[in-house]
C-alpha positions as CSV (number, residue, x, y, z in Angstrom):
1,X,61.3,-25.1,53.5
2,X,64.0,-24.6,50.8
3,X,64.0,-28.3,50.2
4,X,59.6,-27.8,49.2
5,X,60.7,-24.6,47.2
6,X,63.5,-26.7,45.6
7,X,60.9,-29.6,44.7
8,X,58.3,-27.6,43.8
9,X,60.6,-25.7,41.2
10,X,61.5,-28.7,39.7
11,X,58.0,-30.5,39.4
12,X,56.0,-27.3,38.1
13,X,57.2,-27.5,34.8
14,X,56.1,-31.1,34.8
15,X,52.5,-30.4,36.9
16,X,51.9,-27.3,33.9
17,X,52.5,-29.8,31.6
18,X,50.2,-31.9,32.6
19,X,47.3,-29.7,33.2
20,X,47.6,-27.5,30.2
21,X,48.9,-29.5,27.4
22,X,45.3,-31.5,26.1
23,X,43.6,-32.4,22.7
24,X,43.4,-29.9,19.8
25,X,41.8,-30.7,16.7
26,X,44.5,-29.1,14.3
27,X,47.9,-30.0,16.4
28,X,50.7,-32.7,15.5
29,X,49.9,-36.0,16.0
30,X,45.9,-35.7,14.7
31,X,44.3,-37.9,12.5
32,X,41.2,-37.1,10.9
33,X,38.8,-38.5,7.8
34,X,35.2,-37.5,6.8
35,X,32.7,-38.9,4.0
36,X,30.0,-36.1,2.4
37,X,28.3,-35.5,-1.2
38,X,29.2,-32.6,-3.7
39,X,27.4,-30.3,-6.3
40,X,29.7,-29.8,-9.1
41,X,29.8,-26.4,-12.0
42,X,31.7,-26.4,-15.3
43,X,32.8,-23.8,-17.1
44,X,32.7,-24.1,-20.9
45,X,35.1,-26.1,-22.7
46,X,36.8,-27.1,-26.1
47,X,36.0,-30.6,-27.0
48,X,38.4,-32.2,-29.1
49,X,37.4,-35.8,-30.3
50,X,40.1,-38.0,-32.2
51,X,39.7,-41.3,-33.4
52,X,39.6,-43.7,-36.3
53,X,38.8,-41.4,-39.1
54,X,38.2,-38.7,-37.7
55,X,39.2,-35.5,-35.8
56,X,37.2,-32.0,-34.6
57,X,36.5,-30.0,-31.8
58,X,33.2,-28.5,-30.5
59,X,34.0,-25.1,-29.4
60,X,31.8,-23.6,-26.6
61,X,30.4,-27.2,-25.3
62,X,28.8,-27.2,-21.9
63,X,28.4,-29.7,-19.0
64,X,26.4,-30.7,-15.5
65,X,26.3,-32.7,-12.9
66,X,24.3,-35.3,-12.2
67,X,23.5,-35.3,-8.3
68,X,21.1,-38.5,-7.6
69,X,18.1,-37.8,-6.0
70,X,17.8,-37.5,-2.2
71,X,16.2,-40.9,-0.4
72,X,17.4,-42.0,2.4
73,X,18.4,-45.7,0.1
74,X,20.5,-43.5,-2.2
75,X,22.5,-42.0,0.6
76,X,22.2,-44.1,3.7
77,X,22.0,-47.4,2.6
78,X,25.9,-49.1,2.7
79,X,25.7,-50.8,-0.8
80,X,24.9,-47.5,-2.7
81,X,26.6,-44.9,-1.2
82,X,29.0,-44.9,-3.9
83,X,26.6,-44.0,-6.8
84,X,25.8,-39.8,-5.4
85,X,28.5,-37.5,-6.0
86,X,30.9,-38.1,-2.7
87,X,33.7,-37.5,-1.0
88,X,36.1,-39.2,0.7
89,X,39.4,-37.9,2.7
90,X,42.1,-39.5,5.4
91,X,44.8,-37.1,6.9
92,X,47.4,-36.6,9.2
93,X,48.6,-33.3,10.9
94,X,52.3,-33.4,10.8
95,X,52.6,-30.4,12.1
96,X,50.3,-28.1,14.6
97,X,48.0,-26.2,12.1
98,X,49.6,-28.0,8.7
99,X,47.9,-30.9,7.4
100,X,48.3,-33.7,4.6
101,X,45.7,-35.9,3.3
102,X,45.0,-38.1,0.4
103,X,41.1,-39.2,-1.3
104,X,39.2,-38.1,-3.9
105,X,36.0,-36.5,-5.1
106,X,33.6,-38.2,-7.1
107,X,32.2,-35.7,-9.1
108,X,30.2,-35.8,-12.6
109,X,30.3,-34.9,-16.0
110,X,27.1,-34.5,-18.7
111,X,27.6,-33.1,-21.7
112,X,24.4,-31.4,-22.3
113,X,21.9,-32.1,-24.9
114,X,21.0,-29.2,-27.2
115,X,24.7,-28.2,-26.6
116,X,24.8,-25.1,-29.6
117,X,28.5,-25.3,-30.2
118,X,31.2,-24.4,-33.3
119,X,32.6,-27.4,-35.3
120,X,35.8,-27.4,-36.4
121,X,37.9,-30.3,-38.0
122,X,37.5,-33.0,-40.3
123,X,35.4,-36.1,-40.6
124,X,36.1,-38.9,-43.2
125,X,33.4,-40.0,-45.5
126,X,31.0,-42.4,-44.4
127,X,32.4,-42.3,-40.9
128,X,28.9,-40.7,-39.8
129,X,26.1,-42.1,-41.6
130,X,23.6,-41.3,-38.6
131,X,24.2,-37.1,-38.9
132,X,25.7,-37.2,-42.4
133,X,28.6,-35.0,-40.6
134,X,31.0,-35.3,-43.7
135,X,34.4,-33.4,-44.9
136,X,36.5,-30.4,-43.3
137,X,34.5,-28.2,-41.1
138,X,35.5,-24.2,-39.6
139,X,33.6,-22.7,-37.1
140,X,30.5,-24.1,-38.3
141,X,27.4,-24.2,-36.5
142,X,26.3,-27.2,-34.6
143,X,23.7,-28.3,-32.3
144,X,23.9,-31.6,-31.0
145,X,21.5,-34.2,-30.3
146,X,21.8,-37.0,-27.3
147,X,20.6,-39.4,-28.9
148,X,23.1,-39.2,-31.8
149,X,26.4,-37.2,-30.2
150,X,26.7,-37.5,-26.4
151,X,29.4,-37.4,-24.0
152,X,29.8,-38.0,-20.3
153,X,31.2,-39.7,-17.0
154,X,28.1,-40.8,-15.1
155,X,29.8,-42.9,-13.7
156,X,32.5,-40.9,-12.7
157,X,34.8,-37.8,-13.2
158,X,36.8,-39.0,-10.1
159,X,39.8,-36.2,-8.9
160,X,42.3,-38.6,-6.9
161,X,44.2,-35.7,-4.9
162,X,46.7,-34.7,-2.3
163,X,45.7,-31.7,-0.4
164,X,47.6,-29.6,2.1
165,X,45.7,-27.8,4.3
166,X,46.1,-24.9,7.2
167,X,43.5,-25.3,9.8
168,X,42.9,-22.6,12.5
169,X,40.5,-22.8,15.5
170,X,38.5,-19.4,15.9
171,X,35.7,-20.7,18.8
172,X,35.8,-23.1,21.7
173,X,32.7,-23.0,23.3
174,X,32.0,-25.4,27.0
175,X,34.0,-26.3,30.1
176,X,35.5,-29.1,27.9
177,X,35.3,-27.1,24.6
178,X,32.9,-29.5,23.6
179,X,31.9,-27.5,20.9
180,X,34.7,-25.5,18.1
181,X,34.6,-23.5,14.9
182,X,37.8,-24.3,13.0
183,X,38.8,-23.0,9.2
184,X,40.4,-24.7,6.8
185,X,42.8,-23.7,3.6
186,X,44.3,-25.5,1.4
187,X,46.0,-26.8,-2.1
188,X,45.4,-29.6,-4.2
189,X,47.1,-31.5,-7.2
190,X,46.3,-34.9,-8.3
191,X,44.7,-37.2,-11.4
192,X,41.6,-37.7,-13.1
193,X,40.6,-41.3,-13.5
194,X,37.5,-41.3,-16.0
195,X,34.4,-43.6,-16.7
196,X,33.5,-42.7,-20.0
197,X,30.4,-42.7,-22.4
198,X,30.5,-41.9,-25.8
199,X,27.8,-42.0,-28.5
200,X,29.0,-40.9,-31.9
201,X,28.5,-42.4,-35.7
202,X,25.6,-44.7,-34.5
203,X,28.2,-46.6,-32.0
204,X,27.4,-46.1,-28.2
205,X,30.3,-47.1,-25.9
206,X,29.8,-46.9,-21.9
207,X,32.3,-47.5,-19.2
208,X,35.6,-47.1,-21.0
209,X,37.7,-46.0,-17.9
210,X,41.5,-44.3,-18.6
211,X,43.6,-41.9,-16.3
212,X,43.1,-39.4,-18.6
213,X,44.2,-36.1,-16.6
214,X,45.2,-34.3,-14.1
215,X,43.6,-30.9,-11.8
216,X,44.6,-28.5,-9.8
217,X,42.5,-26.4,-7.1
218,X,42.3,-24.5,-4.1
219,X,40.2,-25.5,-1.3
220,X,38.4,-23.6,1.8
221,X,36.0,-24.4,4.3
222,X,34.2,-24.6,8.0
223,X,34.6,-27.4,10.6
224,X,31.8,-28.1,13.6
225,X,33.7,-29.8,15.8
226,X,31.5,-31.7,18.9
227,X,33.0,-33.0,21.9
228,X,36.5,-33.2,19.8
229,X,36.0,-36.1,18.3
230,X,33.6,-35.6,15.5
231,X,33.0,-32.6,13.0
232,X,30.8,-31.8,10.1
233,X,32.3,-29.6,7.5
234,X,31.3,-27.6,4.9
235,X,33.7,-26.7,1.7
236,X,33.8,-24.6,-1.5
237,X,36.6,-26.0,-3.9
238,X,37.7,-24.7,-7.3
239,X,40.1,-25.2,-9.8
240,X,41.6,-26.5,-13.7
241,X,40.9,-29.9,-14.9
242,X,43.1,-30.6,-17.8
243,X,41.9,-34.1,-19.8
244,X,44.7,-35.2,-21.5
245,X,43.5,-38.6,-23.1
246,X,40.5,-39.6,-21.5
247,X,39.8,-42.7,-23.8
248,X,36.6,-43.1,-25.0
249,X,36.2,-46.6,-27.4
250,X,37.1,-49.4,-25.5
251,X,38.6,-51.8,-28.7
252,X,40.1,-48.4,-30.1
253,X,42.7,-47.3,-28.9
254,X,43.7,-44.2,-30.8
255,X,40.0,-42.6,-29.6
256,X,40.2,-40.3,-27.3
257,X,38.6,-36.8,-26.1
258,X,40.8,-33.7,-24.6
259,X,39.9,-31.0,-23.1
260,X,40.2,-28.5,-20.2
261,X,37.9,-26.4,-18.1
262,X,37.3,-24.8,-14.7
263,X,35.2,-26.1,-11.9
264,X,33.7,-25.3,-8.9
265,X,32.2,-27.6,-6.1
266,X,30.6,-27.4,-3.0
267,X,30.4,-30.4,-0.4
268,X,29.2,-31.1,3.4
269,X,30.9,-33.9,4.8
270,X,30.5,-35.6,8.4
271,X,34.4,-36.8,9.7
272,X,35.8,-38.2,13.0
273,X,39.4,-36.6,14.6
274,X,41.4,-39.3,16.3
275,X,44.3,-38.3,18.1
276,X,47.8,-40.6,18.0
277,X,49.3,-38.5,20.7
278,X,47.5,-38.4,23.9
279,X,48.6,-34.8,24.9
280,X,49.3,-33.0,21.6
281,X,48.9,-29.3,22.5
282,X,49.7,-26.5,24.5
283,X,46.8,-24.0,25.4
284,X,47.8,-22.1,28.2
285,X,51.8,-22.7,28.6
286,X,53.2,-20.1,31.0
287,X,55.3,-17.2,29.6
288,X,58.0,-16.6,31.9
């Protein structure tokens, strides 16, 4: 009898183990990814725009985004995905409840037409023979016209980031907690690689691309978690977005626009959870 008691003391830590320890969504050894579309704001900015004879700001300027239109082509089909505003994210938990992860969010910026901003600067002499803008300006009132001043990254205002993120499970629900409600937290900092357009002095240049920045956020959001191996997500993000030198005339190379504003998004994104470690948590270890 003292030889089973001597066993059995030796194997339950082992048989606990083994019954208790299973597969949590935010514990070490995790790996998780997820693809979704975003609806971007701006706040107002100060444009600066520097180039060959020339240099002024627009003070006040305001910006959109540019979501496409829902079909099920735009979003579903494989070869366009890409063109909506999207997401995209891989990351590992390194540690239970601590996460990194690297992607980006392809986000949008229009500068809007009828934008009624202040210009201030100067502007050579027969730079602009399409608005007749001419000489040293203050403060001076300006509304602009697409089709003669415009300014945007249709193409893409794209925030390549590295995020680290607390995650923290709140609901299991099912005998195999197929369903859970998980939060996530977290902090970014990255670059801003831009697609530029630029119409301004009767010359239209598209697709001029630069890393021209660089942002910095915060980050928070819900996880759906099914059967623990998929999740949909929703997330609010905001932060700065400081454009440095975003280049805006490809054969030019001293034109550029800076500026910096605030932003908020909000994404839903669909994402698997893949789990390196076959047994990477404790739920119930005993408390002796």
């Amino acid at each position: 009898m003292k030889r089973v008691i001597v066993i059995v003391l030796i194997l339950a830590p082992f048989l606990v183990e083994a019954q208790s320890k299973k597969k949590v969504s935010y514990a070490k050894g995790t790996v998780f990814g997820f693809w979704g579309y975003n609806r971007t704001g701006y706040t107002k900015s100060n444009m600066r725009f520097v180039g060959a004879g020339y240099d002024f700001t627009l003070q006040g300027a305001q910006a959109s985004d540019n979501p496409e239109k829902f079909s099920f082509d735009s979003y579903f089909n494989i070869s366009k995905i890409t063109i909506p505003q999207f997401n995209a994210r891989v990351g590992y938990y390194f540690k239970d409840h601590w996460a990194l992860s690297i992607g980006y969010d392809h986000m949008k910026y229009i500068f809007k037409d009828g934008n009624q901003v202040k210009l201030s600067g100067t502007i050579n002499p027969g730079i602009d023979t399409v608005t007749n803008l001419s000489g040293t300006y203050s403060g001076a009132d300006f509304t602009t016209d697409r089709e003669t001043f415009h300014y945007e990254n249709s193409d893409g205002l794209n925030y390549l980031r590295i995020e680290l993120t607390r995650t923290d499970q709140w609901v299991k629900l099912g005998r195999k907690d197929w369903f859970a409600i998980s939060s996530n937290v977290g902090v970014s900092a990255g670059g801003l690689l831009t697609f530029n357009d630029f119409t301004f002095a009767g010359q239209k240049d598209v697709r001029t691309i630069s890393m021209s920045g660089y942002g910095l956020s915060l980050h928070t959001g819900v996880r759906f978690e099914f059967f623990k191996h998929v999740f949909l997500q929703s997330n609010l993000n905001g932060g700065l977005q400081h454009v440095l030198k975003a280049k805006n005339r490809p054969n030019d190379p001293t034109a550029y626009t800076r500026h910096a504003y605030g932003y908020f998004e909000f994404n839903t994104v669909l994402g698997f959870l893949f789990y390196i470690r076959g047994k990477n948590a404790c739920d119930s270890c005993p408390v002796w």
